[in-house]
C-alpha positions in Angstrom: 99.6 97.0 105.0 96.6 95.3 103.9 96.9 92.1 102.2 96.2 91.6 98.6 94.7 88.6 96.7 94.2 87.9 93.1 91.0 89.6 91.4 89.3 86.3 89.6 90.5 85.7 86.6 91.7 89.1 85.7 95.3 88.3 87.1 95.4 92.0 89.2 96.4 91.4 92.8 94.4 93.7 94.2 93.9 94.3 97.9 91.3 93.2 99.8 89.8 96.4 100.8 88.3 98.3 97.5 88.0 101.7 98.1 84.6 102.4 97.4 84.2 106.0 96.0 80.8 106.6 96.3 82.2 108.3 99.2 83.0 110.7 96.7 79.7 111.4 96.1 78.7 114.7 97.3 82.5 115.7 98.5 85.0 119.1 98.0 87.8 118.4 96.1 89.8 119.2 99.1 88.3 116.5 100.9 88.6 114.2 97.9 92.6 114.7 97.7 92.9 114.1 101.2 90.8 111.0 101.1 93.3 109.7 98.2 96.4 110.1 100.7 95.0 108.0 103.0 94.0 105.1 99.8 97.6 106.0 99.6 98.4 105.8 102.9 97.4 102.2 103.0 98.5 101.2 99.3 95.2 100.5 98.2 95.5 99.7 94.7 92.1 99.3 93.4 88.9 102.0 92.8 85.3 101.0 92.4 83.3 104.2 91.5 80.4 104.5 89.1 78.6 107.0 86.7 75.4 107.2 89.6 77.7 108.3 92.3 77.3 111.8 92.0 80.7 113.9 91.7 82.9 111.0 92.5 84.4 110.1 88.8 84.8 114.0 88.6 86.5 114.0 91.8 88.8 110.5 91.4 89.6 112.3 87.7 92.7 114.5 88.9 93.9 111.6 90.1 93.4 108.9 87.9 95.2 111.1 85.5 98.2 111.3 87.7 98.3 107.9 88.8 96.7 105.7 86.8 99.1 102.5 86.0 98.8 102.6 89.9 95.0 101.4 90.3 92.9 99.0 89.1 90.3 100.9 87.9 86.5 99.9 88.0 83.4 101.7 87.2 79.6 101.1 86.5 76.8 102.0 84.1 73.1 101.9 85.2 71.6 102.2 82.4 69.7 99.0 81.0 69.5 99.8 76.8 72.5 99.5 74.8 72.7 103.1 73.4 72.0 104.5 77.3 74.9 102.6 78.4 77.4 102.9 75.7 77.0 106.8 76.2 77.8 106.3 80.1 80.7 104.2 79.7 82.4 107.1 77.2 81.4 109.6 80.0 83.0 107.8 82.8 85.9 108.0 81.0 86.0 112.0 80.5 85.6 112.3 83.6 88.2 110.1 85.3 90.1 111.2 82.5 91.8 108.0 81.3 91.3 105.7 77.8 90.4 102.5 79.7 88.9 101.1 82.3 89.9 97.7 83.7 86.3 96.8 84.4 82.9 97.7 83.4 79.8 96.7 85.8 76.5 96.7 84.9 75.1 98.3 88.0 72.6 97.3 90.7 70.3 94.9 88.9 68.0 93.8 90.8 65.0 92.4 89.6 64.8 89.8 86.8 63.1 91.7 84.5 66.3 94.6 85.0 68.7 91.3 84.0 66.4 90.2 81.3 67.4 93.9 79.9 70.4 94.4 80.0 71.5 90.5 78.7 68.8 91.5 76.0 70.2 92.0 72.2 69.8 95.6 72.6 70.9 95.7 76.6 73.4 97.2 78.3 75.8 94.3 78.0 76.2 94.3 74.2 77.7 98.2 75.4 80.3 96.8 77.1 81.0 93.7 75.2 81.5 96.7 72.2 83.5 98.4 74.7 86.1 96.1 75.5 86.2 94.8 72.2 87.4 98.8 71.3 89.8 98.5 74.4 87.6 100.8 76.1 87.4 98.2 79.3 89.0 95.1 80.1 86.9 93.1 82.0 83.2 92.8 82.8 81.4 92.4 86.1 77.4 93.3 87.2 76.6 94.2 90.4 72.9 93.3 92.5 71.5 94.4 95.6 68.6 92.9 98.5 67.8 89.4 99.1 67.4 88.3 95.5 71.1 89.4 94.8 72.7 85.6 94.7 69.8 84.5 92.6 70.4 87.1 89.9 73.9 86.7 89.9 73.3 82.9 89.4 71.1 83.7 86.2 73.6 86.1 85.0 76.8 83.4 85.4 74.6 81.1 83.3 73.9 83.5 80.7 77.5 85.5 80.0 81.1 85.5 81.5 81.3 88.4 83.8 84.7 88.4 85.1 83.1 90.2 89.1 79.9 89.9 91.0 79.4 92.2 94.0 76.4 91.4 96.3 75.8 92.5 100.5 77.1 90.6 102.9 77.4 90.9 106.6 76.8 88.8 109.3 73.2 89.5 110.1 72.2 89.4 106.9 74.3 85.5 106.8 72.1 84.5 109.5 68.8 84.3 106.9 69.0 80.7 105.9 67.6 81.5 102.3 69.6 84.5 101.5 73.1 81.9 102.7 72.2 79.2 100.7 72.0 81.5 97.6 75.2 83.1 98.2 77.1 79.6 99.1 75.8 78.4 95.6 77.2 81.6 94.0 80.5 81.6 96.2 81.1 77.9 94.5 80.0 79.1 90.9 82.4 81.9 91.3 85.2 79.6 92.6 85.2 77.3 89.5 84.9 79.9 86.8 87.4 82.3 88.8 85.2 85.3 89.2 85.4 87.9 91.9 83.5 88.7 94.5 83.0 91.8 96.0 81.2 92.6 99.3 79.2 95.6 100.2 76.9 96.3 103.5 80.0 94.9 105.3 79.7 98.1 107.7 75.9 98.0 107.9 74.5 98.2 111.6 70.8 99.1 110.4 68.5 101.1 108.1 68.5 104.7 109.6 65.5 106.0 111.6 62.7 108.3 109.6 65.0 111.6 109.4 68.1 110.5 110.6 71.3 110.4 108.4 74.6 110.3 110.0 76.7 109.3 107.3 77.4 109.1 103.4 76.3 105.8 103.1 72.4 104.5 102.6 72.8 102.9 105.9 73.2 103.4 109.5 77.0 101.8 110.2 79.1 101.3 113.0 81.1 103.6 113.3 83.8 103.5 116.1 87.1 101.4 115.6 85.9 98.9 117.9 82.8 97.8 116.5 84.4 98.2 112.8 86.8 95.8 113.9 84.9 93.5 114.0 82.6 93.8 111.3 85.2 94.5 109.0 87.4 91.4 110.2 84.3 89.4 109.8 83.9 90.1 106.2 87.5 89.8 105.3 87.0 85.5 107.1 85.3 85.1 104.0 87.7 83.3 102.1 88.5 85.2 99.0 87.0 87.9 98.6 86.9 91.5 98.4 85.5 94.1 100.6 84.0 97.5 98.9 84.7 100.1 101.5 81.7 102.0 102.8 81.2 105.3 101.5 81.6 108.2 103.8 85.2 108.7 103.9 84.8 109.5 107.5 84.7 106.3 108.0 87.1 105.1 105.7 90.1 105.3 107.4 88.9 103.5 110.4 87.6 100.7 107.9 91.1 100.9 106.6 93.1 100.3 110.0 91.0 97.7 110.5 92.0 95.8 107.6 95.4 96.0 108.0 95.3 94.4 111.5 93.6 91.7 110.1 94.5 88.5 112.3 91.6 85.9 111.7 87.6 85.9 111.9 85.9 87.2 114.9 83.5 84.3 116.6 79.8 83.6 115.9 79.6 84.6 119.8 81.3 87.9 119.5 79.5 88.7 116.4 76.3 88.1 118.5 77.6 90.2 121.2 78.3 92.9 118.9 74.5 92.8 117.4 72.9 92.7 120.6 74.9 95.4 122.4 74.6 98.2 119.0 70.7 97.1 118.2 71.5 96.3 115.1 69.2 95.7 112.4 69.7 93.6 108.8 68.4 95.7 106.1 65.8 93.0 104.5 64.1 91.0 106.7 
């Protein structure tokens, strides 16, 4: 099985592999329900979907209703202005059919001037501070994207107590001596106020070629059990943290059998070996 750690300060032990439903995105429901056995298959107790992801909330919805003291249950608005956002967050709940949601993430900010909004006194934050103060959500977490991700998650850790951060992190883009230092300061600003951190791009192995697209996800990414392996058991030697599976759910289940052979962190030279022999690419320079 895949092992489980505790998610920040919410108290949830959740494991360590998310499954990331944007690989619900653009899916049958047939394909959805037979995704879900293999979440099952490999007791992974935690969803992270999000009101942008296309079908996925409708598609997650059957289930939720079924089984929903059995996941931790996470979802995002994009929205920036308070009224936008505390429309989405009642949405997401119709359509995974459930009265709560254990967290709330105010999704993919990027630039300053997107966290300047949403922190603002009409943002999307003072939606899901309202939100959990109805019991609507439990916890609160933002999410950022590109190089400038630690940075903005430092800013927003200053400003409010989000209970999760998600950022990208693989090992190519760990080898750009700016974009590590930022998230080392972040990974020991979430270690002494006991917030999560979630990992995305774990899978990357470039940006696809000018009309290529192989997969569900918005990058190229490995995609046998071998190279996965690897990449994936990289990501999970980051102490503590949490991996949001890639979304294709092609995919998934090799990510999945990775993680629950987890036996330690692949080395710097077998990571090297790895980016040479697939031509990988980061996905910001």
């Amino acid at each position: 099985m895949i092992p489980k750690l505790t998610f920040g300060r919410t108290g949830h032990l959740s494991t360590r592999t998310l499954f990331g439903a944007a690989a619900f995105y653009n899916v049958t429901q047939a394909e959805a329900d037979q995704t879900m056995e293999v979440i099952f298959k490999y007791g992974v107790n935690h969803i992270d979907t999000a009101a942008s992801y296309g079908d996925s909330e409708i598609r997650l919805g059957p289930w939720i209703e079924k089984y929903r003291q059995r996941f931790f249950l996470a979802s995002k608005t994009g929205d920036r202005s308070y009224a936008e956002a505390r429309a989405s967050i009642r949405r997401s709940l119709e359509r995974l059919r459930t009265d709560h949601l254990d967290l709330i993430q105010l999704h993919a900010v990027v630039e300053d001037e997107e966290l300047d909004a949403v922190l603002g006194p009409d943002g999307a934050l003072r939606a899901a501070i309202e939100a959990r103060e109805e019991g609507l959500v439990r916890f609160i977490g933002i999410t950022s994207h590109t190089l400038h991700a630690p940075a903005i998650h430092l800013r927003a850790l200053r400003s409010f107590e989000f209970d999760s951060v998600l950022l990208p992190c693989n090992f190519m883009l760990m080898q750009n001596p700016q974009y590590r230092a930022g998230f080392m300061e972040l990974e020991k600003v979430c270690a002494e106020k006991n917030v999560a951190m979630q990992l995305i791009k774990t899978a990357q192995r470039r940006p696809y070629l000018e009309g290529e697209h192989t997969h569900g996800t918005w990058y190229k990414p490995f995609d046998t059990q071998e190279t996965l392996d690897l990449a994936i058991h990289w990501a999970m030697g980051q102490p503590g943290k949490f991996i949001n599976t890639p979304g294709d759910i092609h995919i998934l289940p090799l990510v999945l059998d990775a993680a629950s052979r987890y036996q330690g962190k692949p080395s710097d030279e077998q990571m090297q070996k790895l980016i040479s022999e697939q031509a990988a690419e980061p996905l910001w320079a």
